[in-house]
Residue, then its C-alpha position, 0 to 999 in steps of 0.5 A: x681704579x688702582x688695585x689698591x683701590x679696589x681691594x680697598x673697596x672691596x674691603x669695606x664692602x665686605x666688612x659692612x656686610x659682615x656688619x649688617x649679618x652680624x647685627x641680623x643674627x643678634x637680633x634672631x638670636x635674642x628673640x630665639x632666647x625669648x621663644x625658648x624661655x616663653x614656654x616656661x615664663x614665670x609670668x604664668x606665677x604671677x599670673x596665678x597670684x593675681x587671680x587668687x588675689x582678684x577674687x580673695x576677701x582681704x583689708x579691713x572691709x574683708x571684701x574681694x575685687x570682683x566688683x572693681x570696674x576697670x573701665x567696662x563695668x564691676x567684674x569685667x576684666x576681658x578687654x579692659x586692659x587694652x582701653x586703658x588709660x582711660x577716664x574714670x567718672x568716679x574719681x574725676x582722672x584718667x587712670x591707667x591699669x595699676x591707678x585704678x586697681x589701687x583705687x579698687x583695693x582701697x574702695x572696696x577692700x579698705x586698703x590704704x592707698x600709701x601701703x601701696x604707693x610707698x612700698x618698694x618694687x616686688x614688695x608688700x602690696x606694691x607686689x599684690x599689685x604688680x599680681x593683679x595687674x599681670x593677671x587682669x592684662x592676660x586676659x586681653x592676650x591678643x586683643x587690639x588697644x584701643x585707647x578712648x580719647x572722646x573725654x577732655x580729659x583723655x586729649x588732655x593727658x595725651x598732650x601731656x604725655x607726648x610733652x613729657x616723651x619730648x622732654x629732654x632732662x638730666x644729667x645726660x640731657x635725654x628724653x623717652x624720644x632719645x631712645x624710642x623717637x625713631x627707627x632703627x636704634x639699639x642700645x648693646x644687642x637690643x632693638x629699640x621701638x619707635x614709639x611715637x607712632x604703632x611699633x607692632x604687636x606686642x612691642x613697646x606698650x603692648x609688651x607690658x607687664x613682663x618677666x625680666x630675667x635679669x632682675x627676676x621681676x616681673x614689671x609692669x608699664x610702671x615699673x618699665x617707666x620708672x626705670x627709664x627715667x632713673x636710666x636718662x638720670x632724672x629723679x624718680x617719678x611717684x608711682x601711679x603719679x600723673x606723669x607716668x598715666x600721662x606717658x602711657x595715655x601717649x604710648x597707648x593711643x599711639x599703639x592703637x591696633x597693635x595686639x596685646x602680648x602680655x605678659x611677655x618676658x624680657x631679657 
């Protein structure tokens, strides 16, 4: 090998080690930022709301939720968060967290369904939501998901949803795999899960609801959904809609295992 050849080779090494140093801190250095921010997330805020929510006469019936059954009898909320998505008999579908509190509110409390689903993010009772969902999700910190998949209904959605993750659409002709199909993906200085397999505790869907900073928002695994598909350019999915349950059964079931964090925050 010539010298210059050498210094040459030399010189990729050391750039690529650079590289490698460099993509190494950013992570650190992001995660680090989270760890500082944790210790005054503004989750705990909501956190609170939807507690006072939960147990608060209101609607036209003047009733509270504490005999909302989410999955593990009226009033249960440890647990339930974690095994969610799942069937529900009385509505006939499978229901994830944010479906099934609306049905409560309108069950129980008489609230109309629309006033939820056609308010805007952070707004009316799409926020009291977006509260009750944060607080009901907390109390599982920690606990393994464990998704039911023994109805037809439950294998159904999961199909459905990993469909739908596949799914490649847009004007960029992307899919939820595009970014979370495989390891070892960023986007800026961001790390991005693989998400068709369990990508650790709280990462991916064990990481929701959260606190964004950026937005100043706190956003659950419906609002997480909405705004990849408005980042891959397809048109907005209803909220709550079948499509949405549908990714989170896939994601859900997939994660088995994987410890809740939530609520997190996120940048």
């Amino acid at each position: 090998m010539t010298l210059n050849a050498a210094a040459v080779a030399a010189m990729g090494l050391l750039l690529a080690t650079g590289a490698a140093l460099a993509q190494k801190t950013s992570t650190q250095a992001i995660e680090e930022y989270r760890e500082m921010l944790q210790d005054g997330n503004p989750a705990d805020l909501f956190e609170a709301k939807g507690e006072d929510l939960w147990k608060q006469k209101r609607g036209p019936r003047n009733a509270s939720l504490e005999q909302c059954d989410l999955g593990k009898g009226p009033g249960v909320v440890k647990g339930v968060f974690v095994e969610l998505p799942r069937y529900f008999a009385d509505t006939g579908k499978v229901q994830d967290l944010e479906s099934r509190l609306v049905t409560c509110m309108s069950s129980l409390q008489g609230i109309d369904p629309k006033a939820v689903t056609e308010a805007a993010w952070g707004r009316g009772e799409r926020a009291n939501a977006t509260a009750l969902a944060t607080w009901v999700a907390a109390q599982s910190k920690g606990l393994a998901f464990n998704l039911p998949q023994s109805h037809a209904q439950e294998r159904t959605m999961y199909e459905v949803g990993k469909r739908l993750f596949f799914q490649r659409g847009g004007a960029h002709d992307f899919a939820c795999a595009s970014c979370h199909g495989e390891d070892g993906k960023r986007v800026r200085l961001q790390d991005l899960p693989r998400l068709t397999g369990n990508p650790g505790d709280g990462i991916g869907f064990a990481a929701w609801p959260a606190y964004r900073v950026s937005s100043g928002q706190m956003w659950t695994m419906q609002h997480r959904l909405n705004d990849c598909y408005r980042q891959q350019r397809f048109p907005e999915p209803d909220y709550i809609s079948d499509a949405t349950v549908a990714l989170g059964v896939y994601m859900g079931v997939n994660a088995k295992g994987a410890k809740s964090a939530v609520p997190t925050i996120k940048r």
